[in-house]
KEFIMI-332500 format. One line per field, with one value per atom (N, C-alpha, C): residue in one letter; atom name; x, y, z. Coordinates in nm, 3 decimals. Layout:
% KEFIMI-332500
r c(a, ...)
a c(CA, ...)
x c(X, ...)
y c(Y, ...)
z c(Z, ...)
***
This chain:
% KEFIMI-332500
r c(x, x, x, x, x, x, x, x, x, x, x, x, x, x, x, x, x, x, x, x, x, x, x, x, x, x, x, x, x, x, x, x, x, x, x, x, x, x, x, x, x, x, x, x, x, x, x, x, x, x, x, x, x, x, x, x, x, x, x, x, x, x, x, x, x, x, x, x, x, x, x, x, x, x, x, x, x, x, x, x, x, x, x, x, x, x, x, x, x, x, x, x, x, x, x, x, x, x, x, x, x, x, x, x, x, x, x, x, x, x, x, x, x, x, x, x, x, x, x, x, x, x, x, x, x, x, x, x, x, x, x, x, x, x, x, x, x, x, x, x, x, x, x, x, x, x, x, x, x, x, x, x, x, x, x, x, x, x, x, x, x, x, x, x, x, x, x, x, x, x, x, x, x, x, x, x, x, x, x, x, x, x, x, x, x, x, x, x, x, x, x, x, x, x, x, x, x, x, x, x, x, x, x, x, x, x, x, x, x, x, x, x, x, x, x, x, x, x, x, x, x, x, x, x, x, x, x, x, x, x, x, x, x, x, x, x, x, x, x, x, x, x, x, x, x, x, x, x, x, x, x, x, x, x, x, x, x, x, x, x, x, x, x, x, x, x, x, x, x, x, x, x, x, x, x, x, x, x, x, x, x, x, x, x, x, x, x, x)
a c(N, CA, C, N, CA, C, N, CA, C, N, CA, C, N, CA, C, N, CA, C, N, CA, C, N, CA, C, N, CA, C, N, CA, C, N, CA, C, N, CA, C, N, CA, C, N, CA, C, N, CA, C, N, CA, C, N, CA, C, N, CA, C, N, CA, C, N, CA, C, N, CA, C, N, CA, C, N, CA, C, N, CA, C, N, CA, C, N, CA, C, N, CA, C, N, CA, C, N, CA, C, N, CA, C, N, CA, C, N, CA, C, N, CA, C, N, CA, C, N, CA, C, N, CA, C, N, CA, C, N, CA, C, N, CA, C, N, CA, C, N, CA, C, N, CA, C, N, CA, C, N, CA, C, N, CA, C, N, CA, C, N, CA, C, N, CA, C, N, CA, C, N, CA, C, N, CA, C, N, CA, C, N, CA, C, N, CA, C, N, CA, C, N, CA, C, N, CA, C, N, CA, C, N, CA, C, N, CA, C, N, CA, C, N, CA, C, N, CA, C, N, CA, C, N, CA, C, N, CA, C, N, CA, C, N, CA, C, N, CA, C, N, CA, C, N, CA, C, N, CA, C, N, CA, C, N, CA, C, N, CA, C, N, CA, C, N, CA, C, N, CA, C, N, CA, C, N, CA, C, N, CA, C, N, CA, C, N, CA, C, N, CA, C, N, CA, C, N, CA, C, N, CA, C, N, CA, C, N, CA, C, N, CA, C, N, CA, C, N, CA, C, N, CA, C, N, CA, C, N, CA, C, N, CA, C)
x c(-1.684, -1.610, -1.609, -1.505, -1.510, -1.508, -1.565, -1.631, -1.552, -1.488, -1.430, -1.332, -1.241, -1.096, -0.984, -0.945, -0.890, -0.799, -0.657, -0.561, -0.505, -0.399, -0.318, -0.218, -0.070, 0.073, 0.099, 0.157, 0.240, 0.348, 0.448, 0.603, 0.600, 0.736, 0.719, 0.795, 0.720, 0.801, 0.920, 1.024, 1.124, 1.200, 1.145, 1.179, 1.252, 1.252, 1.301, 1.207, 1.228, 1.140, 1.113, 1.180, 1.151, 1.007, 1.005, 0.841, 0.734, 0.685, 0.596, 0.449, 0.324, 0.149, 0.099, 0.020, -0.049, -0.190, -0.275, -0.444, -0.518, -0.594, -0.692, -0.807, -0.909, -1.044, -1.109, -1.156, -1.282, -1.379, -1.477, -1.606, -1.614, -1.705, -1.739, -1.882, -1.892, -2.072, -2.166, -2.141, -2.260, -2.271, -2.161, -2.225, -2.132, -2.043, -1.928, -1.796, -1.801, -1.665, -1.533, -1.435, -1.311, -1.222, -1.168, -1.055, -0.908, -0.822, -0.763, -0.580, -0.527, -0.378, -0.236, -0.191, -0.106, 0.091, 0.129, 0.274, 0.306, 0.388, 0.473, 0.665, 0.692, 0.838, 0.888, 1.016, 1.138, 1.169, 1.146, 1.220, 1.288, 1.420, 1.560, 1.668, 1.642, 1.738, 1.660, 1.714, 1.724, 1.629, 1.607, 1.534, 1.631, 1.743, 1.876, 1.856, 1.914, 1.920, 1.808, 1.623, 1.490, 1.519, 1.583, 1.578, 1.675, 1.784, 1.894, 1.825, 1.793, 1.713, 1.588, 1.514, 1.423, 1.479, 1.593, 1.652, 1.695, 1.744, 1.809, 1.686, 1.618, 1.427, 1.397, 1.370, 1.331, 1.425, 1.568, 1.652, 1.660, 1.582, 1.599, 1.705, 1.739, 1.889, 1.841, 1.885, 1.876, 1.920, 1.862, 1.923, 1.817, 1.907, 1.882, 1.758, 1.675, 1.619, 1.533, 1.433, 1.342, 1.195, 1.109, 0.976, 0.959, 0.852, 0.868, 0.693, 0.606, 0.488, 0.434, 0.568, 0.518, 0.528, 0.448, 0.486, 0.462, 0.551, 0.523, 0.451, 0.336, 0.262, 0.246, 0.339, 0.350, 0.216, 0.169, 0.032, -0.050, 0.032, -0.026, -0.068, 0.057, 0.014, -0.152, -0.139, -0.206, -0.389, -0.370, -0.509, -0.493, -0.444, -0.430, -0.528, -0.505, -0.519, -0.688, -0.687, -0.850, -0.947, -0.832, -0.906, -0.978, -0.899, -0.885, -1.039, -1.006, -1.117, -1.265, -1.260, -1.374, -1.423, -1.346, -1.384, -1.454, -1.378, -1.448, -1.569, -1.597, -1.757, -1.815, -1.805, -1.894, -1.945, -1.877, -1.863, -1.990, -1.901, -2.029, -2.168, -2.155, -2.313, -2.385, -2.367, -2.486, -2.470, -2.429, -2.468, -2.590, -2.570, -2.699, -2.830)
y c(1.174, 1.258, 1.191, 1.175, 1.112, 1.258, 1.181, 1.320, 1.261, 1.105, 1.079, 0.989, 1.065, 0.969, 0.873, 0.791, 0.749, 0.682, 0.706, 0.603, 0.580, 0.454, 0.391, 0.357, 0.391, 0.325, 0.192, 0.068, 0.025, -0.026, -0.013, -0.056, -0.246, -0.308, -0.404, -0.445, -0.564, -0.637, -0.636, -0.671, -0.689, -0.510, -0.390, -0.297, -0.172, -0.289, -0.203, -0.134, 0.056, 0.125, 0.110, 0.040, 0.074, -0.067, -0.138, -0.204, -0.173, -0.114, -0.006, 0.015, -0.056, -0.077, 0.049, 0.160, 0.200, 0.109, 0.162, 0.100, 0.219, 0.252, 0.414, 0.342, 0.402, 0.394, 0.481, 0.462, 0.562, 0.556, 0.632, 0.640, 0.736, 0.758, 0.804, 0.905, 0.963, 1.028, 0.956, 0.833, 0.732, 0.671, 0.660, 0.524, 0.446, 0.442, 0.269, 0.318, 0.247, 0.232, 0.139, 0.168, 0.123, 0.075, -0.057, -0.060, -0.117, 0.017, -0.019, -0.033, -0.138, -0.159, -0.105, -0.022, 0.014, -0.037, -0.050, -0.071, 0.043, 0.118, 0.242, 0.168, 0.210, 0.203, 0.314, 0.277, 0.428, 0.421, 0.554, 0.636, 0.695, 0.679, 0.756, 0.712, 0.637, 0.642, 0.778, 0.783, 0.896, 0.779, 0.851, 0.796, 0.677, 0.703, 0.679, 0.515, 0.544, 0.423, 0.338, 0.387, 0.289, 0.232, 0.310, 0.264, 0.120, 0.098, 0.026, -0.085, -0.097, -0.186, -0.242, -0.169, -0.238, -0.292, -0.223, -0.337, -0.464, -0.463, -0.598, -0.688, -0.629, -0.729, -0.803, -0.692, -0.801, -0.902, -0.903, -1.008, -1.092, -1.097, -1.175, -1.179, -1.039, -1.034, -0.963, -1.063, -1.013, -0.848, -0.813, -0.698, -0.696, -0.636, -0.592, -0.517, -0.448, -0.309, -0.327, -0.429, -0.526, -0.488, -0.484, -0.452, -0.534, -0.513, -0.644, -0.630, -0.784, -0.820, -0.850, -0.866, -0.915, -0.790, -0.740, -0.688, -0.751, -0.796, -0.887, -0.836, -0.882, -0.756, -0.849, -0.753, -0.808, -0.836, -0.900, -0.923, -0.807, -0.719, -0.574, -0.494, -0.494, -0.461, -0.468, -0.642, -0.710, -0.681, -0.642, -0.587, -0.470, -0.376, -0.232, -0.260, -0.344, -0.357, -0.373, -0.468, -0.503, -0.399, -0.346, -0.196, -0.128, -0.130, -0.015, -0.026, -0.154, -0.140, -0.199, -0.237, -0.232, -0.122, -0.021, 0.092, 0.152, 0.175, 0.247, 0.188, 0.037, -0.044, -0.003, 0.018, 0.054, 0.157, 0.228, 0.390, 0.401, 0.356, 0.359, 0.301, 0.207, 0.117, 0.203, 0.272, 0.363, 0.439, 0.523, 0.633, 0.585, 0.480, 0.473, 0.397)
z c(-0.808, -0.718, -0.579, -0.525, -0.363, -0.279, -0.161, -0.078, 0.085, 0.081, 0.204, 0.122, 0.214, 0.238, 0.345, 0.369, 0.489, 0.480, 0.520, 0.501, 0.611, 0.623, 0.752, 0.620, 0.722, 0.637, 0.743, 0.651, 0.735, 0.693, 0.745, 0.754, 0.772, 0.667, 0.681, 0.849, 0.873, 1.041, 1.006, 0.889, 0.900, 0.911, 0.947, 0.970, 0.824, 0.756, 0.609, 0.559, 0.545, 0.516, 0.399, 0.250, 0.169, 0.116, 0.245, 0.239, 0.315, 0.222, 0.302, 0.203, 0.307, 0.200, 0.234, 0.175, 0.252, 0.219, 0.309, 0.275, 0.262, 0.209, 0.181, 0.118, 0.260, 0.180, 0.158, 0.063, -0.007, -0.034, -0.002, -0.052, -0.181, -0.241, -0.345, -0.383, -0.410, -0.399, -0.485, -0.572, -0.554, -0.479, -0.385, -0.269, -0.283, -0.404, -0.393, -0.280, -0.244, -0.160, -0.187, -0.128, -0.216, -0.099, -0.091, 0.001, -0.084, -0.064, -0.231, -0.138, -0.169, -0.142, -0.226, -0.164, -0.259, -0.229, -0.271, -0.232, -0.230, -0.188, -0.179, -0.218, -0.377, -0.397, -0.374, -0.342, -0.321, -0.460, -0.500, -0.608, -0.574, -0.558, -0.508, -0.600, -0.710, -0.864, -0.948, -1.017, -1.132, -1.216, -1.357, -1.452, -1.556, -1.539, -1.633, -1.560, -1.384, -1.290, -1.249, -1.300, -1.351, -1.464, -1.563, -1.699, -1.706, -1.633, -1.608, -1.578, -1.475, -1.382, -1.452, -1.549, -1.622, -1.739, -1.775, -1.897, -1.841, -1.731, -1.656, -1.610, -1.572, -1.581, -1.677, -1.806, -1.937, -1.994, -1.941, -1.957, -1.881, -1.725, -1.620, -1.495, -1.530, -1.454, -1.343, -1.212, -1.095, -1.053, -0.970, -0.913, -0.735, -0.646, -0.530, -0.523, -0.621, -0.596, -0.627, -0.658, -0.766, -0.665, -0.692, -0.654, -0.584, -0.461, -0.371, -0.400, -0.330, -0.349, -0.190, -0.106, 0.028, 0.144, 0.242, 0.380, 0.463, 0.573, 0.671, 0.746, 0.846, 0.914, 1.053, 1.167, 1.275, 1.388, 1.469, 1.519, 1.569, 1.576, 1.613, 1.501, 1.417, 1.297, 1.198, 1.232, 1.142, 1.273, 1.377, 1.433, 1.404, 1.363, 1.376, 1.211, 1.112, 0.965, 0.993, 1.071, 1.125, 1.167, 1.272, 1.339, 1.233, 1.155, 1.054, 0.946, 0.899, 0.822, 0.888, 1.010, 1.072, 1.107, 1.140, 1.220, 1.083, 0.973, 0.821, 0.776, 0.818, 0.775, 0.849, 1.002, 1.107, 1.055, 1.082, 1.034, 0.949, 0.837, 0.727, 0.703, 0.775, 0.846, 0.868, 0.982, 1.093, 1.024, 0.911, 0.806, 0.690, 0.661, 0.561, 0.605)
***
């Protein structure tokens, strides 16, 4: 069971919302902690217009709408990322 939670979103530098990490950490009530990356996709097709798009995948066929792997993270950004999970180790330091 986790007993703490904490997340930060960030938007990619190139300003397109639909690249977008969050970061969420967690602790847990044994003690493990988690700093876990997630991509956030837009689901704004129907199931019909995923299904399309994954048939055109396993054939290799390009499309616009394709999962991305990169967020650019601008220098502020990329200390805000630092902030972030320093402030949650600190944190958790002077607790145990």
């Amino acid at each position: 069971m986790m007993n703490k939670q904490q997340e930060k979103f960030f938007i990619c530098k190139c300003d397109c919302t639909s690249h977008l990490i969050r970061v969420t950490y967690c602790k847990w009530d044994n003690g493990d902690e988690e700093f876990v990356v997630s991509p956030i996709l837009n689901h704004y097709l129907g199931f019909w217009g995923r299904l399309k798009i994954a048939f055109k995948y396993l054939f290799g066929i390009l499309h616009d709408d394709w999962a991305y792997d990169t967020v650019l993270l601008s220098r502020t950004q990329a200390q805000e990322l630092r902030d972030f999970i320093n402030s949650t180790i600190l944190v958790n330091e002077n607790i145990r």
